[in-house]
C-alpha positions in Angstrom: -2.5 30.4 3.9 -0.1 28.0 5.4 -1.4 24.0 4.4 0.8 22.5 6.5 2.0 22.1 10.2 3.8 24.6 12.2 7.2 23.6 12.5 8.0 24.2 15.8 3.7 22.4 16.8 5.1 19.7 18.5 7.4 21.1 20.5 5.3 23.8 22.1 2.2 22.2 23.0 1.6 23.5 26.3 1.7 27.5 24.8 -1.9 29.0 24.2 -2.7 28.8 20.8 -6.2 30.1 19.8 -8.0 29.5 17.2 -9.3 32.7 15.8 -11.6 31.1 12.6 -12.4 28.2 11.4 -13.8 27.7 7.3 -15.6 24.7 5.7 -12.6 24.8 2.7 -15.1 22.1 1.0 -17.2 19.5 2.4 -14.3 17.5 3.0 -11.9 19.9 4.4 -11.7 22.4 7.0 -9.4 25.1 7.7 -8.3 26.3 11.2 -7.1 29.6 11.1 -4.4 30.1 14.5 -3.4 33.2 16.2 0.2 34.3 14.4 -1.4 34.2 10.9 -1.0 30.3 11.0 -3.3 28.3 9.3 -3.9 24.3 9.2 -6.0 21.9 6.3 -7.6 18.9 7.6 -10.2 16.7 6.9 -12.8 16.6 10.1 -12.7 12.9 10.0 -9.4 13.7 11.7 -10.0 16.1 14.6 -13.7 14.9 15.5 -12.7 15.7 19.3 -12.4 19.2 18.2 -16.1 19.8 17.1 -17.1 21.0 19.8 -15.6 24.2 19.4 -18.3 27.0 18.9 -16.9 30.3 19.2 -14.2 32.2 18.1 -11.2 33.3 19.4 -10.9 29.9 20.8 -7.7 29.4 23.2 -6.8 25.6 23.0 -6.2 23.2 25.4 -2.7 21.7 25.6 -4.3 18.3 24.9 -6.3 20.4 22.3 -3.3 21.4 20.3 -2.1 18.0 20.4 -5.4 16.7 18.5 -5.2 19.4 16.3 -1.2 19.0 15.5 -1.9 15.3 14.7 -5.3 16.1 12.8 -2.6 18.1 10.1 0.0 15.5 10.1 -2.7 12.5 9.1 -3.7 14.9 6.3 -0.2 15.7 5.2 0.4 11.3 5.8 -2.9 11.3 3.6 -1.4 13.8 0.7 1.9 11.7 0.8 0.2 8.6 0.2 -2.2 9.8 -2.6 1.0 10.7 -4.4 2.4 7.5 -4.5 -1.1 6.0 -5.3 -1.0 8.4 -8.3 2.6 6.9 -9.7 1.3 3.2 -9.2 -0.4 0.7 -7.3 0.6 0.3 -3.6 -1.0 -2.4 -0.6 -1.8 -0.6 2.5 1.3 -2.3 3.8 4.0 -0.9 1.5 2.4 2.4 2.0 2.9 1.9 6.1 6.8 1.5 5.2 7.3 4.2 3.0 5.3 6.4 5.4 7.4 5.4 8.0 10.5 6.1 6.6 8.8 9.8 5.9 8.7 10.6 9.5 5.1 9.6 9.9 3.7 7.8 12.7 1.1 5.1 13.3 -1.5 7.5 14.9 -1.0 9.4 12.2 -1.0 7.1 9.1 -3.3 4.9 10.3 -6.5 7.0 9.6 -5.2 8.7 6.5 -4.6 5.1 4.9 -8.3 4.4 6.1 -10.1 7.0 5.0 -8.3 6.1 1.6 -9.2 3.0 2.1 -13.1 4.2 2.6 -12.9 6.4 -0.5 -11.8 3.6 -2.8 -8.3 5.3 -3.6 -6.2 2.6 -2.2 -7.5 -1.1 -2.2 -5.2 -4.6 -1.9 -7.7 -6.3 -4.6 -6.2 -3.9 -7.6 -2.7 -3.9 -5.5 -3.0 -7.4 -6.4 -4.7 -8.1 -9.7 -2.1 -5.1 -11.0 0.9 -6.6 -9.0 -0.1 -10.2 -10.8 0.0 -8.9 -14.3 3.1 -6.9 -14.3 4.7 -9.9 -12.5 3.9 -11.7 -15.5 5.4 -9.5 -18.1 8.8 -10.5 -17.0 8.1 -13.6 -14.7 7.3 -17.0 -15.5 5.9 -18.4 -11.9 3.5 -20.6 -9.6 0.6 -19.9 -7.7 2.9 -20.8 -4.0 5.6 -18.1 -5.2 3.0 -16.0 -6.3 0.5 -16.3 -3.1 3.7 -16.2 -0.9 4.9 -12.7 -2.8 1.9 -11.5 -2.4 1.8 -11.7 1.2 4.9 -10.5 1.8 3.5 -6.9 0.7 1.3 -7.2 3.4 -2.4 -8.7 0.9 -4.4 -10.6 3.4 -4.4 -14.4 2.7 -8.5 -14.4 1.1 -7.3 -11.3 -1.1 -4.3 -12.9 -2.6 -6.3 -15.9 -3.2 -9.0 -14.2 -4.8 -6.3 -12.4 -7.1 -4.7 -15.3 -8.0 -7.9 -16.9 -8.5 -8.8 -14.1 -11.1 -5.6 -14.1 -12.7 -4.9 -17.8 -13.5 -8.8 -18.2 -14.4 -7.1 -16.5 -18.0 -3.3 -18.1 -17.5 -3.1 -21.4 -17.5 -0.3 -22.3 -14.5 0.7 -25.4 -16.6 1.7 -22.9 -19.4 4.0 -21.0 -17.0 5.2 -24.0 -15.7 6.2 -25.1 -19.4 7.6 -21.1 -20.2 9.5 -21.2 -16.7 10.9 -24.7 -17.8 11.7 -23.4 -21.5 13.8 -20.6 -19.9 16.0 -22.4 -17.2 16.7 -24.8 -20.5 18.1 -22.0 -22.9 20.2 -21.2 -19.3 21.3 -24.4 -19.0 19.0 -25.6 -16.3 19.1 -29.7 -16.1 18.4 -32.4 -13.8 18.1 -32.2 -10.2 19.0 -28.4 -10.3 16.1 -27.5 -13.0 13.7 -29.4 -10.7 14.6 -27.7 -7.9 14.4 -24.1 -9.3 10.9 -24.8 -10.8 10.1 -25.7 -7.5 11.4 -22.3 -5.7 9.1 -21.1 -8.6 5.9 -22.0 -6.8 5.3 -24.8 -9.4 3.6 -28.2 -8.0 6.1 -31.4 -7.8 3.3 -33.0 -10.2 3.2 -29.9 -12.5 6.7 -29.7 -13.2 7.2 -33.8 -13.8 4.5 -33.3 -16.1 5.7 -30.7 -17.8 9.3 -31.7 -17.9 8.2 -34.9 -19.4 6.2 -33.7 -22.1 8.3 -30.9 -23.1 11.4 -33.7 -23.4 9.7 -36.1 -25.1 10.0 -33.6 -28.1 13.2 -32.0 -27.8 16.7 -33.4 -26.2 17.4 -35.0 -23.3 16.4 -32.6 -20.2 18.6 -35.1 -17.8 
């Protein structure tokens, strides 16, 4: 059995190819079995057009072949993203990129990432809630520089909220603000320049005088 896409599908469309059996692999899977001992895995969520087909041998259309040709890539696009899912948390976003760059198409990585998407295997919320924590391992910032880092991996604005609104429900942000401030001090952070970077950290302009002022009114002189 060949799992994958003929190399040369694409590029000969318009030849008869028939379809000479067709297996229920599982009940989530079906296998078309081509003339030339070819055989393609695809999930029927991704070749709906193609139920009609009732009888074997079954000489496809041009426009036919095309369905089915694009059927097998989304399932290949859906394998490829399953195995970055399985190494860490992705957003649908990054997943678009990298599948991209793999040759993949819109039509074609659209509907794997959604039936992922249905199936619970990739979801923005735990992108997020995951992305938040390990930020925090080795990042001391705000909830702008957070909210704003968040949406540039594509989590929709009322996700990244929510995430956010989870996360610092169990950190205090005034406590980053002081471990952020603690840190540019031992660098050598002072005065108009240490403001500035707590600010690029997200932190609030009444957070950080807050925070700068008691932290200083125990230790040196921040100025």
């Amino acid at each position: 059995m060949v799992n994958a896409v003929p190399a040369d599908a694409s590029s000969s469309a318009s030849v008869n190819v028939a379809v000479t059996a067709i297996e229920h692999t599982s009940s989530e899977t079906i296998k078309f079995i081509l003339s030339g001992d070819v055989s393609i895995v695809t999930r029927p969520c991704y070749c709906r057009e193609l139920f009609a087909i009732t009888g074997v041998p079954y000489f496809l259309t041009e426009n036919e072949t095309g369905v089915l040709y694009c059927a097998a890539r989304c399932f290949l696009a859906e394998k490829q993203a399953a195995f970055y899912l399985n190494r860490a948390e992705h957003s649908y976003y990054q997943l678009t990129l990298k599948l991209t760059k793999k040759g993949y198409t819109a039509q074609e990585y659209v509907p794997a990432l959604d039936y992922l998407v249905h199936t619970g295997v990739l979801d923005d919320a735990r992108f997020a809630g995951a992305w938040l924590y390990t930020r925090h391992l080795s990042k001391s910032e705000g909830y702008a520089r957070l909210f704003a880092e968040l949406r540039k991996r594509g989590v929709a604005a009322v996700t990244a909220k929510a995430a956010l609104a989870d996360f610092l429900s169990e950190t205090d942000e005034s406590m980053l603000c002081q471990e952020a401030l603690e840190k540019l001090l031992r660098k050598g952070y002072q005065g108009d320049k240490l403001f500035r970077a707590l600010q690029r950290k997200g932190f609030p302009f009444s957070m950080i005088k807050h925070c700068i002022a008691r932290l200083c009114g125990v230790q040196a002189d921040c100025s």
